[in-house]
Each structure stands twice: as structure tokens, then as C-alpha cells.
C-alpha positions in Angstrom: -94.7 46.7 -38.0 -92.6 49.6 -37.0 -91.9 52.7 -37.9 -88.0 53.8 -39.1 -87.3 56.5 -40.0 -88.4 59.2 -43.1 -92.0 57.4 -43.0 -91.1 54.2 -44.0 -92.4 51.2 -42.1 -90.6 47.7 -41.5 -92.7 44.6 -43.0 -91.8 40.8 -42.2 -90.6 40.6 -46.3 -93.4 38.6 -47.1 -95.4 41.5 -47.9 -97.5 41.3 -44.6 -97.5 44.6 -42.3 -96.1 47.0 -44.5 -97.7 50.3 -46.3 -95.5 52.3 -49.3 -95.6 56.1 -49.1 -98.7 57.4 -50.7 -98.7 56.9 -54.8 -95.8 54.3 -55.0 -96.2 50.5 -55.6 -95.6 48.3 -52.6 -91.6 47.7 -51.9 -90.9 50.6 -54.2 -90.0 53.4 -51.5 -88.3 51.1 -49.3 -84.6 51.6 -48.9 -82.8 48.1 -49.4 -80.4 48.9 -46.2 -81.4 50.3 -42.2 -79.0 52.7 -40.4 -78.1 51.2 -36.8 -80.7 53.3 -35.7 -83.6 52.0 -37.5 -82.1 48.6 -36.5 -82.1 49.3 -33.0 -85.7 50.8 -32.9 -87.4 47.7 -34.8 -85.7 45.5 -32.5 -86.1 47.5 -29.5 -82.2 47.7 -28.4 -79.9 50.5 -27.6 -78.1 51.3 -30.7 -74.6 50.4 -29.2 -76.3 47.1 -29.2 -76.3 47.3 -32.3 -73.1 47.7 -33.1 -72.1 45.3 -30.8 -73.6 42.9 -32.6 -72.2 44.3 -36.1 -68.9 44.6 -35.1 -69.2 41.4 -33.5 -70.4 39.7 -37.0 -73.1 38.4 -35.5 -76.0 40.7 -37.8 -74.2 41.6 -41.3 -73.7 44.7 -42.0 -71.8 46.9 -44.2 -69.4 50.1 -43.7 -69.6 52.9 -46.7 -67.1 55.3 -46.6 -64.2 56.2 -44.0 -66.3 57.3 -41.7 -67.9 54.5 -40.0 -71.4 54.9 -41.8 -72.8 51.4 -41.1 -75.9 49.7 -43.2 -77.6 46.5 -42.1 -79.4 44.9 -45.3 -83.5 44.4 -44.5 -82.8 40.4 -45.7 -80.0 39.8 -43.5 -81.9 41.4 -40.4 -85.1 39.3 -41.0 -82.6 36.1 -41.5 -80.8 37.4 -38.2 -84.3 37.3 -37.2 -85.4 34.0 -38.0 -81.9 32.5 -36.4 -82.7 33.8 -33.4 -86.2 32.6 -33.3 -85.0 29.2 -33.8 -82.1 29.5 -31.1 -84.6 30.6 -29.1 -86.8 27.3 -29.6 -84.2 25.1 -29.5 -82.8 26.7 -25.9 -86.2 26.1 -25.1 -86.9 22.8 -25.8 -83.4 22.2 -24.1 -84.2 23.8 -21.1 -87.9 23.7 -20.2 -90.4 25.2 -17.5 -91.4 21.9 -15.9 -88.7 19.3 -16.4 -91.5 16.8 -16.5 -92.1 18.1 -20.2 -88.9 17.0 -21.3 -89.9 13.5 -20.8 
């Protein structure tokens, strides 16, 4: 779990990890999009990271406005999330610690 910003903490979207402000039900005072900075922070990058990877379509993300004011959706992030934890197996199944385990 980590904290973004104005008090509102990042769950896993399966309810685990997560606490609602005081007197609200779970999920209720959680914004449905992150800035690029509340991205950056949960996934402990530099926010041009971030936008690396927005600009680069690799996260989704949305632009409101003229002025460059980007929004990453908390689904597509965990779904980023989850793709990258599969890549990650995969590469790592491909290329493993003792080549002995590959056989």
C-alpha cells in the first residue's frame, strides 16, 4: 500500500491494503484517475518516467484539457501492473540463474 496524495492510499483493486478516509464506505473517496505523480510514487520511478511511458503508450493514460494535464486510470495501472509481472516471469523462465534449471 502507498500513500498518494490528499490521504488517499493505493489498494491492489481487490479490496486488500486499502483504508477510505474516516466515515466513507470502502472505494467511495478514491479518485477513479492518479496524476503522474501519484503514479510515479506507487511505482517508485521519477515522474519523467512516467511520462515516458505515457507518451510512449505503453501505461494508458489520458490528457484533459490544453494543457498537458495527464491521468492514468487506477485499472489500467494495476493491468500495466499485472503485464509486467508476467513479462517479468516469462524473461525469467527464459533466461534463468543456473542454466541447469532450464533443463
Amino acid at each position: 500500500m502507498v500513500q498518494l496524495t490528499k490521504g488517499v492510499e493505493m489498494t491492489d483493486f481487490e479490496g486488500r491494503g486499502g483504508s477510505a478516509p474516516e466515515g466513507e464506505r470502502p472505494g467511495a473517496g478514491e479518485p477513479g484517475f492518479l496524476t503522474l505523480e501519484d503514479v510515479a510514487r506507487y511505482l517508485n520511478v521519477s515522474v519523467p518516467q512516467v511520462y515516458a511511458l505515457v507518451r510512449s503508450r505503453e501505461l494508458p493514460a489520458i490528457k484533459i484539457g490544453g494543457r498537458g494535464v495527464w491521468r492514468v486510470g487506477r485499472q489500467q495501472l494495476q493491468e500495466y501492473i499485472d503485464r509486467l509481472h508476467r513479462e517479468t516471469q516469462e524473461w525469467a523462465k527464459a533466461h534463468p540463474l543456473n542454466p541447469r534449471e532450464a533443463e
